[in-house]
Phi, psi and omega in degrees: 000168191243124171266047159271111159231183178253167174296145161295341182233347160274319168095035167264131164312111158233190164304122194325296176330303197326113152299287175220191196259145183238059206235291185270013190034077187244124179300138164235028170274149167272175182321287198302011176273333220270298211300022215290341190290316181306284197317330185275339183287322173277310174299334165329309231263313174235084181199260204331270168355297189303299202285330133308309165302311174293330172285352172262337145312338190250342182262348149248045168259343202275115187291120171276099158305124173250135177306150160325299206300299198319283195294352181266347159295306197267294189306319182279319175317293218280317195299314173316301185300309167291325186015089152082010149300336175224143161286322185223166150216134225207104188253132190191133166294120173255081204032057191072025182235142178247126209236088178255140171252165178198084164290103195289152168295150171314327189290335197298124202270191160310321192276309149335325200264313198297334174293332131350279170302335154327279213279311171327316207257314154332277197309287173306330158310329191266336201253323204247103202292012177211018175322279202315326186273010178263156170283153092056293192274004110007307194215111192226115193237155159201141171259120149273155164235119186063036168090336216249132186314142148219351154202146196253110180269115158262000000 
C-alpha cells in the first residue's frame, strides 16, 4: 500500500509519518499534535464544565420533599393568624413544589390580598427551613375570592 502523502502546503509527496515536509518545512501535525499540554487543559476544562452542568441538573432535579411537621406549623400559623379572613386554606406538595391556596373572604379589597400576601410569605420563611433557597417556581401562593383568582404572591 502507498505510504504517501501531500503537504498541506506545497502539495508535495512525502511520507505518511513526515511531522513536517522536506521540501517547504511546513509543520504537518494537527493542533492538536502540536499542542498536546493545551488539548489535555482543555478536555479537563470540559469534563469539568460538563459534570458541573449534570450536577446542577441533578440537584434540581431532585423532588425537595418538605416535612409534614413543617407544613403543618405553617398551616396552624396562617389559621391563627387569619381568624375568619379566610374561608379555606389549602397547604399541599406538588412534585417538589410547595402549593399554598387561601380562599379569601369576598369583602377583601387590594390591600387585604396584598397584605395576605405579606404574612404568608412570613410565616414560610419562619416555618418552612428551605423556603428562602427554593425558585420562584417552587413556591406557588394564590389567594382566591368567589372560587375565582384574585391574587398571585411571589
Amino acid at each position: 500500500m502507498n505510504k504517501i502523502k501531500k503537504c498541506k502546503q506545497c502539495q508535495t509527496d512525502i511520507p505518511l509519518e513526515a511531522k513536517k515536509c522536506p521540501r517547504c518545512q511546513s509543520d504537518q501535525r494537527n493542533w492538536f499534535q502540536r499542542h498536546p499540554s493545551k488539548t489535555i487543559a482543555l478536555i479537563f476544562i470540559a469534563l469539568s464544565l460538563t459534570l458541573v452542568t449534570l450536577m446542577t441538573f441533578i440537584s434540581y432535579s431532585i423532588e425537595k420533599v418538605i416535612p409534614q411537621n413543617e407544613i403543618d406549623t405553617l398551616k396552624g400559623d396562617l389559621w391563627k393568624w387569619a381568624e375568619g379572613r379566610w374561608d379555606n386554606l389549602q397547604i399541599e406538595q406538588n412534585k417538589g413544589t410547595l402549593v399554598i391556596r387561601v380562599y379569601a373572604k369576598s369583602e377583601a379589597n387590594e390591600v387585604a390580598l396584598s397584605n395576605y400576601c405579606r404574612v404568608i410569605k412570613e410565616s414560610a420563611q419562619k416555618n418552612i427551613s428551605d423556603y428562602n433557597e427554593r425558585r420562584s417556581s417552587e413556591k406557588i401562593i394564590s389567594i382566591l375570592q368567589n372560587g375565582k383568582f384574585g391574587k398571585s404572591c411571589f
